[in-house]
N, C-alpha and C positions, 0 to 999 in steps of 0.2 A: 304766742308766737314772738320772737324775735327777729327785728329785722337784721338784713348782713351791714358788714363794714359800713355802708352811706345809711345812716338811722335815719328813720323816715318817722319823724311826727306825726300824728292825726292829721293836722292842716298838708300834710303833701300827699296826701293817699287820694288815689283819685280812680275811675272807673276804669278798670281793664286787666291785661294780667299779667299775674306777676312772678318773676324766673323766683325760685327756693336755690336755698345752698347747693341743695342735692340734683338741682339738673331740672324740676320737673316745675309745672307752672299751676297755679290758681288764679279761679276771677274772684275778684273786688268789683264788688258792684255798690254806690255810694249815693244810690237813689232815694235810698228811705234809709236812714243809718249806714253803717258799711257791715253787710252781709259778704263772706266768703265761699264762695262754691255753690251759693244757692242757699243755704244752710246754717251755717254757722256764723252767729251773730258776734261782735265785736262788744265785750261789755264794760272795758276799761282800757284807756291809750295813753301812752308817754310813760309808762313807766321806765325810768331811767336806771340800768342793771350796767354792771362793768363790760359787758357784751356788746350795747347796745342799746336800745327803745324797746320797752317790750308794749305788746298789745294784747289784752285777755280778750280768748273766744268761749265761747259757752260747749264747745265738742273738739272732737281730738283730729285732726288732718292726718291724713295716714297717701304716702306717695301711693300712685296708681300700681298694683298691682301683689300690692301688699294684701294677706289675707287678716285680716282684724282676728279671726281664732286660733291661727297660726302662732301669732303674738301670745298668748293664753295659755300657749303649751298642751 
């Protein structure tokens, strides 16, 4: 994941949720590590890309309403 324009380091992520580029929101929950949506675990943070900060998650976030085998063709 990359964050937008304002990069957000590991130290500013904090419990709640958080708007995406595309309009749509996930939680960050930062109770036991920072878990995404319930699910998806956070396994490397600060990666510094010409974009931005990036963050590796261990599964693929997909906006609501997307069909994942749709994607597949």
């Amino acid at each position: 994941m990359t964050t937008p324009a304002a990069a957000l380091g590991a130290a500013d992520v904090t419990t709640g949720d958080v708007t995406t580029v595309e309009g749509s929101t996930f939680m960050v929950d930062t109770s036991e590590g920072v878990v995404i949506n319930g699910t998806a675990n956070v396994t490397a943070t600060d990666i510094v890309a010409s974009s931005g900060v990036t963050h590796v998650i261990d599964e693929v976030i997909l906006p609501p309403g997307v069909d994942p085998a749709a994607l597949l063709g």
